[in-house]
C-alpha positions as CSV (number, residue, x, y, z in Angstrom):
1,X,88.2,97.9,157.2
2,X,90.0,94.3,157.3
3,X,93.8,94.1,157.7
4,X,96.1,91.9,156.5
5,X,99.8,90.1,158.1
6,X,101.5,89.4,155.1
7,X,104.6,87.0,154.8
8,X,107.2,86.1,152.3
9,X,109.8,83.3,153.1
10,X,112.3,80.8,151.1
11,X,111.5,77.5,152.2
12,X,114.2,74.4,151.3
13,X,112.0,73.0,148.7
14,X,112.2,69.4,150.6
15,X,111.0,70.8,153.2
16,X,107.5,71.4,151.8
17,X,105.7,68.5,154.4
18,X,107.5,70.5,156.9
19,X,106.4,73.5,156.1
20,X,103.0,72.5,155.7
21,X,102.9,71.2,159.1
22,X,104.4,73.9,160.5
23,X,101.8,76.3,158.6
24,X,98.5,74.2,159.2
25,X,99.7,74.4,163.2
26,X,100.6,78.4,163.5
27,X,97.7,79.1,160.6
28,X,95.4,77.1,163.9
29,X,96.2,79.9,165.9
30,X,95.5,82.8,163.9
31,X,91.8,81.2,163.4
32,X,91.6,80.4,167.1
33,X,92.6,84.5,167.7
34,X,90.5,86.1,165.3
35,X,91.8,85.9,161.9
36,X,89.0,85.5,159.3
37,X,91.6,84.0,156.1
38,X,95.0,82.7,156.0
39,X,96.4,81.6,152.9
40,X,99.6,79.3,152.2
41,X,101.3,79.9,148.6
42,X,104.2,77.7,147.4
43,X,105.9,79.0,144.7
44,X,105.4,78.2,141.6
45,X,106.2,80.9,139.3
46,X,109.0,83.5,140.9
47,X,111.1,84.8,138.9
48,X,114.8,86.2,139.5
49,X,115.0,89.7,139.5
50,X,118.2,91.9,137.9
51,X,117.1,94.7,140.5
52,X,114.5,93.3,142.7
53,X,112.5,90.2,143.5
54,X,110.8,88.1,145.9
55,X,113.9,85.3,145.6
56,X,116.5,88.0,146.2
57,X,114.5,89.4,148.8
58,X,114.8,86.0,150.6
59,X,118.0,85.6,149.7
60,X,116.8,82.2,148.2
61,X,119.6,79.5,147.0
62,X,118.6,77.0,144.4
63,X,117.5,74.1,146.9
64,X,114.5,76.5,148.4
65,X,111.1,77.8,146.6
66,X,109.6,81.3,147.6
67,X,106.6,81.1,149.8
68,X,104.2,83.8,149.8
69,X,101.5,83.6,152.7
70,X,98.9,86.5,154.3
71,X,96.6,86.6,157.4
72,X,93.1,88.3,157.2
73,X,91.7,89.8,160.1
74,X,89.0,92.2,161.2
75,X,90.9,94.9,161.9
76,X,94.3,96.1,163.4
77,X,93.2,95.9,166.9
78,X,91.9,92.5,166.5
79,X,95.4,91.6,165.0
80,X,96.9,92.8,167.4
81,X,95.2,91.7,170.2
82,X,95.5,88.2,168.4
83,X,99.4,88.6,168.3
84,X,99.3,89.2,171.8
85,X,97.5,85.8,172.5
86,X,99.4,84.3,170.2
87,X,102.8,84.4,171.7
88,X,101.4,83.6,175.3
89,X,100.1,80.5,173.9
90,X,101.4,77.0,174.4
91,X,102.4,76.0,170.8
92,X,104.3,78.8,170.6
93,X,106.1,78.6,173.4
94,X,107.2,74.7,173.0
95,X,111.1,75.2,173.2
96,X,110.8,72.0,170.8
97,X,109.0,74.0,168.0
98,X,111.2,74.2,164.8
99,X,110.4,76.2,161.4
100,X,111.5,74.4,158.6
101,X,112.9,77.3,157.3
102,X,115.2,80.4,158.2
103,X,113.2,82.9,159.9
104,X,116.0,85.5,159.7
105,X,114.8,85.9,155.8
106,X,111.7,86.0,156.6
107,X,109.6,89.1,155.4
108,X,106.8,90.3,157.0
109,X,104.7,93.7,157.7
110,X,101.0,94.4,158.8
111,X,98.8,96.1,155.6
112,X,95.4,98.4,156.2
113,X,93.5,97.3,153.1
114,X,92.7,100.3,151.5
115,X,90.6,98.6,148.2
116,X,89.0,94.8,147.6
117,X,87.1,94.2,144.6
């Protein structure tokens, strides 16, 4: 059964060329690896929480939108192996490389898809 990376950042909302850049480069690599889908989505309707939500999750302030983003691949292994290629490759070792957003907020866990429809 497929897998899935899934990612949730705040992103300074000018930023969003940035970001897209950033994504269209790294999102490269996943295809080159293996994945079968990745998916960029810029937030559009995120609510504040009063107990829990994707903005305070982030941590977002008012100048940054929530971005919600997931990787499809075959399986775990494949991910895997993919991550391993990954950070051995060029791009992502360019000591130049910036995100264009904090990466310390950044959410992220591997999912075993369990039901599609």
């Amino acid at each position: 059964m497929a897998y899935v990376d899934g990612f949730v950042a705040a992103v300074p909302t000018a930023n969003k060329d940035a970001f897209l850049k950033h994504a269209r480069e790294i999102d490269a690599l996943f295809i080159k690896y293996g994945a079968t889908k990745v998916v960029e989505c810029w937030g559009d309707d995120v609510p504040d929480g009063t107990v829990t939500s994707f903005p305070m999750a982030v941590k977002k302030t008012p100048d940054e939108t929530v971005v919600f983003s997931w990787v499809t691949w075959p399986s775990r292994a494949a991910r895997e192996a993919a991550w391993k290629k990954m950070m051995d490759d060029p791009v992502m070792q360019d000591p130049t490389r910036q995100m264009p957003f904090d990466g310390k907020r950044l959410i992220y866990g591997g999912f075993e898809v369990v039901l599609d429809l």
